[in-house]
N, C-alpha and C positions, 0 to 999 in steps of 0.2 A: 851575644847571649844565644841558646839555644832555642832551636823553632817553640821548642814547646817546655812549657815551666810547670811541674808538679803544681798543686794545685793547694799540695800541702806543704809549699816550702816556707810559708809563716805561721807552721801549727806549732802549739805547745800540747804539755801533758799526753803523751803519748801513754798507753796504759791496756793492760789485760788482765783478766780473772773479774769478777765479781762486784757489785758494790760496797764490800768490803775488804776487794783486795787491790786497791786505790785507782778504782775508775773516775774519772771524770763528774766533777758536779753534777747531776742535773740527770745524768746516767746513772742505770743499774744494770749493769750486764746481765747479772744472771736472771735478770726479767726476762731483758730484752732477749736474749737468747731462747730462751725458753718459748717466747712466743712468736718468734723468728723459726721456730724449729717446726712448729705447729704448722707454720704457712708456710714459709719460705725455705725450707730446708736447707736450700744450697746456700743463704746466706749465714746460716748457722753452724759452722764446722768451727771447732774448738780449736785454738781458744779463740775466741772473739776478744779484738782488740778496739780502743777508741780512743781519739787522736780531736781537742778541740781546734777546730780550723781558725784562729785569731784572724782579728780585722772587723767581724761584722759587729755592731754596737746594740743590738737590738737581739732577735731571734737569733737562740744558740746554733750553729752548726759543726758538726762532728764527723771525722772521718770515720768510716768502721772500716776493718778491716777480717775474713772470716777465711780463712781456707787461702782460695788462689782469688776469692772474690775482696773488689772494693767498692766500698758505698759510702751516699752521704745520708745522715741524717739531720732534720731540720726539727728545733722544738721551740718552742717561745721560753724568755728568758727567768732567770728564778726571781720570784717573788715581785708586787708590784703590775701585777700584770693589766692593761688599760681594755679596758672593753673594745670586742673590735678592732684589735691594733694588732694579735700578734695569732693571724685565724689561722692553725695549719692546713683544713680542709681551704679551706679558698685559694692557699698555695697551692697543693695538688693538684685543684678542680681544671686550674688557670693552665700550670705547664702540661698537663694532659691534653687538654682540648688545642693547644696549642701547638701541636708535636706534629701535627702534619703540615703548617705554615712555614711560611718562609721565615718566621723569627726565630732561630736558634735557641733553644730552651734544652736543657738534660730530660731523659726520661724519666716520668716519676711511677715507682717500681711498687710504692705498697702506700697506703693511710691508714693508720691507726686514730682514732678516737677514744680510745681506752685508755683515762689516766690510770690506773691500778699498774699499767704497766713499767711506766719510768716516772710518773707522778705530772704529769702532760700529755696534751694528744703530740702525735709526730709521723713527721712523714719519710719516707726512704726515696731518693731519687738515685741516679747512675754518677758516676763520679767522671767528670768531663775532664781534661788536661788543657790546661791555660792558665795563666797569670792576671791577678786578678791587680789593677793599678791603681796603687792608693798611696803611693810617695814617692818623693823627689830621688830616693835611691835608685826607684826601678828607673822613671821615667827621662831624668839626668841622664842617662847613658844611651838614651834613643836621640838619634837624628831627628832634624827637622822635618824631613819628610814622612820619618815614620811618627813621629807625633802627629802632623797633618794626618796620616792615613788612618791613624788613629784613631783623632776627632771626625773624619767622616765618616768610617766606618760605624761608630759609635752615633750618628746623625741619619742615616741611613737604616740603621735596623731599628732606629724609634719611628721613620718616617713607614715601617713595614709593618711594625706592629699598628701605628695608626691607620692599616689601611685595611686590617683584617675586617671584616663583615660578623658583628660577635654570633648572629644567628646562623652564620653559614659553621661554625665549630661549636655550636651547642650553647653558647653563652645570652643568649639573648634575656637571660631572666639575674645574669650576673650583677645589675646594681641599677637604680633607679636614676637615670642622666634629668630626668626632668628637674631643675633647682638643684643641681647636683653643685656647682659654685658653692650658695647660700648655705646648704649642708653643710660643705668642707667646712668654712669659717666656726658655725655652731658647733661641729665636733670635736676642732681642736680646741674650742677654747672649752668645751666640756673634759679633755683632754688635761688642759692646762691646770682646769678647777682641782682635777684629783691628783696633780705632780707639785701645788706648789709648797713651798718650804721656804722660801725665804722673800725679801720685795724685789718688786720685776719692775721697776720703773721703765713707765713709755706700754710696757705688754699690753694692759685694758686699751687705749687709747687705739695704738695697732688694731686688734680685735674690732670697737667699736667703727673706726673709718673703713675698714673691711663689711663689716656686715652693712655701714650705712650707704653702700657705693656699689655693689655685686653686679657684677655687669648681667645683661641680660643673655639668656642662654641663644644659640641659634641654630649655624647649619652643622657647626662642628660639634653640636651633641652626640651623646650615642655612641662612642669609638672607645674600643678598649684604652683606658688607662693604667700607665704602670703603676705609680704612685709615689715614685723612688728610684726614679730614672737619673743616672750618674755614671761616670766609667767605672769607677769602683765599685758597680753593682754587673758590670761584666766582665767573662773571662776571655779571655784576648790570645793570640798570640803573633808575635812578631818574628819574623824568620829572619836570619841572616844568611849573605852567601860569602864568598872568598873577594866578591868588587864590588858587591851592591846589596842595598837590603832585600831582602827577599819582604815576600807579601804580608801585609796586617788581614787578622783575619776574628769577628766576633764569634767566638764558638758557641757562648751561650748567654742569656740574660737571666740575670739571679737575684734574690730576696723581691717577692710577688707578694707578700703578705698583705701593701696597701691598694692592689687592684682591683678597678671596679669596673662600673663605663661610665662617663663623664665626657669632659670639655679636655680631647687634650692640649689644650694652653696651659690647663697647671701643671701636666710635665712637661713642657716648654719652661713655663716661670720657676718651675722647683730646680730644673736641670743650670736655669742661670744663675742662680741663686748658690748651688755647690759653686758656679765656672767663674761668675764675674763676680758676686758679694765676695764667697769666701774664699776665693781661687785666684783675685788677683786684688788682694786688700791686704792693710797690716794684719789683717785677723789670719792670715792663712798660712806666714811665717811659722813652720811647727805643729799646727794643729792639729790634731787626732781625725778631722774628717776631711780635710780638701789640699794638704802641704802637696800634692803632686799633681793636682787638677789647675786646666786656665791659664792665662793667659805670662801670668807672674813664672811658673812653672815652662814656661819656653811652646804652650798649644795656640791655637789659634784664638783668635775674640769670639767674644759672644753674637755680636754681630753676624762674624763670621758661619758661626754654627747654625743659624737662624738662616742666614741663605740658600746654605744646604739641604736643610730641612724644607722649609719653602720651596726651592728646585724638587724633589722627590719627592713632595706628598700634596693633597688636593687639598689639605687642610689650611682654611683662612685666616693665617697668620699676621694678626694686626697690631697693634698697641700691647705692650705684656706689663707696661709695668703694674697693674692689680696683679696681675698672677704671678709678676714677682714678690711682689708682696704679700700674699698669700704663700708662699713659699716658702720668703724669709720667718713669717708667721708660724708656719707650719715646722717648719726644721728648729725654729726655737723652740716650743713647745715639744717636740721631739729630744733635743738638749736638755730639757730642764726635767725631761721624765727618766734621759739618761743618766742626768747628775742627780736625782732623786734616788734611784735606786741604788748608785756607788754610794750615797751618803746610808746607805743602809747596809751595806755591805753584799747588794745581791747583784754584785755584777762581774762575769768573770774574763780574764787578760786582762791586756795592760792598756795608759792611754786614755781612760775614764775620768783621771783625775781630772782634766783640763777641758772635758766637757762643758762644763758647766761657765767658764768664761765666753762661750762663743754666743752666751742667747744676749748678750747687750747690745756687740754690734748688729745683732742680725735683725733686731728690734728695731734700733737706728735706721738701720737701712732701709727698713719697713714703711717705714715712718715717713722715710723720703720718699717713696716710691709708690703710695700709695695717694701722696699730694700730686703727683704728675701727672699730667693731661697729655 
């Protein structure tokens, strides 16, 4: 495979001219242009074209393209939208202030808060080159070793981001870590209250052993968290040579929408949650969010991933399974608000359909893991 993979080699709906002259859902060119021309000039040279990037299940993202320039655009999804769940300003605020770290993030170029303009706020960042690895087609074709380098690397730039200091990059008023556990629990199941549609046997119960169990907060308070930390939430690339693989390398970390500061154990527990619940179980055969993540998929164990991260960061790494369960909790409720919206018809690409099977085991597995000592 080549060192570096477009970025849009799984977009559909490629499109130019206006929003009547078959732009992209969710887009209006001739807005967006128009108030691209006001600020940004250079990204506004005619025609302005716009390209949905598929893959992300949540917030839309969209390639633009304008002139000799390429951009991405980020906007929360149509219709359905949960309080607090799909903030574009807290995406910008985060890749901004984190652009002089050593965690790899694109630059982000402009924020909009003006719905009048595409009918949501949205943000513009730079458009990075990497592949972003979310099935067995890409990752099937990687060696052993470059899935290992893979997974470290991908172990590695979360052990970086947990080491940032949020007040040395301006973030120290970024999210409240005190009782920040107890929170998480109350808000997805506040989350849950305005996604459900159909019965979730085992859900309440989950929920209820979570909030009656929240571990106590301690030294690993206070550190930025991603929220949705996964490989297929970074872009990557793998190099090949003519005898040997050439180097893995994380170019950026992407979709920030659920960053606060908190306890990072729950991206520890949500990250094992994508690697070992849905990444190496019958659930992950196929699935629209983990068929090329973990262990089932030829990566290493969760275990494994945990040592790594343990060896590179100061962070006290002890017991996860509440925070996997918390997780499993979380990304269920995440599931049931994606298969909420497909049942309405506001969700766009493919792959949605089958959402909605993944919130029973991950329930299950909750269940189990939140009985563990």
């Amino acid at each position: 495979m080549p060192s570096t993979i477009r970025m849009t080699d799984s977009a559909v709906a490629d499109t130019g001219g206006g929003a009547g002259a078959g732009a992209p859902r969710g887009l209006d060119l001739d807005r967006l242009a128009a108030y691209l021309g006001a600020r940004r000039p250079e990204l506004a040279a005619a025609p302005l074209r716009a390209r949905l990037i598929a893959g992300g299940k949540s917030n839309l993202t969209y390639l633009l393209r304008s002139g000799g320039h390429e951009v991405v655009l980020r906007r929360p999804p149509l219709g359905h939208v949960l309080a607090t769940a799909h903030d574009m300003a807290r995406e910008h605020r985060i890749i901004s202030a984190l652009a002089p770290t050593a965690v790899p993030v694109p630059e982000a170029l402009l924020f909009c808060p003006d719905t009048d303009v595409i009918g949501a706020p949205f943000y513009l960042m730079e458009k990075v080159d990497g592949e972003v690895f979310r099935g067995r087609s890409q990752t099937d074709p990687l060696t052993d070793g470059q899935r290992r380098d893979l997974a470290t690397a991908m172990m590695d730039t979360l052990a970086a981001l947990h080491a940032v200091e949020p007040a040395s990059v301006g973030l120290a008023d970024f999210g409240r870590p005190e009782g920040f556990l107890g929170r998480q629990v109350r808000r997805w199941a506040g989350q849950l209250d305005q996604s459900r549609s159909r019965p979730l046997p085992g859900v309440d119960e989950l929920r209820d052993a979570l909030a009656g169990s929240v571990p106590e907060g301690g030294a690993n308070a206070g550190r930025i968290v991603h929220g949705d930390y996964r490989l297929d939430n970074l872009l990557a690339t793998v190099g090949t040579g003519p005898t040997a693989p050439g180097p893995v390398s994380v170019r950026a970390v992407l979709d920030w929408e659920m960053a606060t500061l908190g306890d990072p154990l729950a991206d520890l527990g949500l990250l094992l949650t994508y690697w070992s619940v849905l990444g190496d179980s019958d659930a992950a055969v196929g699935n629209p969010i983990a068929d090329g993540l973990g262990p089932r998929a030829g990566f290493p164990s969760g275990a494994e991933l945990i040592d790594r991260y343990a060896g590179r960061s100061d962070v006290d790494v002890g017991p996860l399974h509440w925070h996997i369960a918390l997780g499993c909790f979380k990304l269920a409720v995440i599931c049931e608000g994606i298969h909420y919206r497909h049942t309405l018809g506001q969700t766009l690409g493919g792959g949605f359909d089958r959402i909605g099977e993944l919130v029973a085991p991950l329930v299950e597995h909750g269940l189990r893991a939140v009985r563990e000592k």
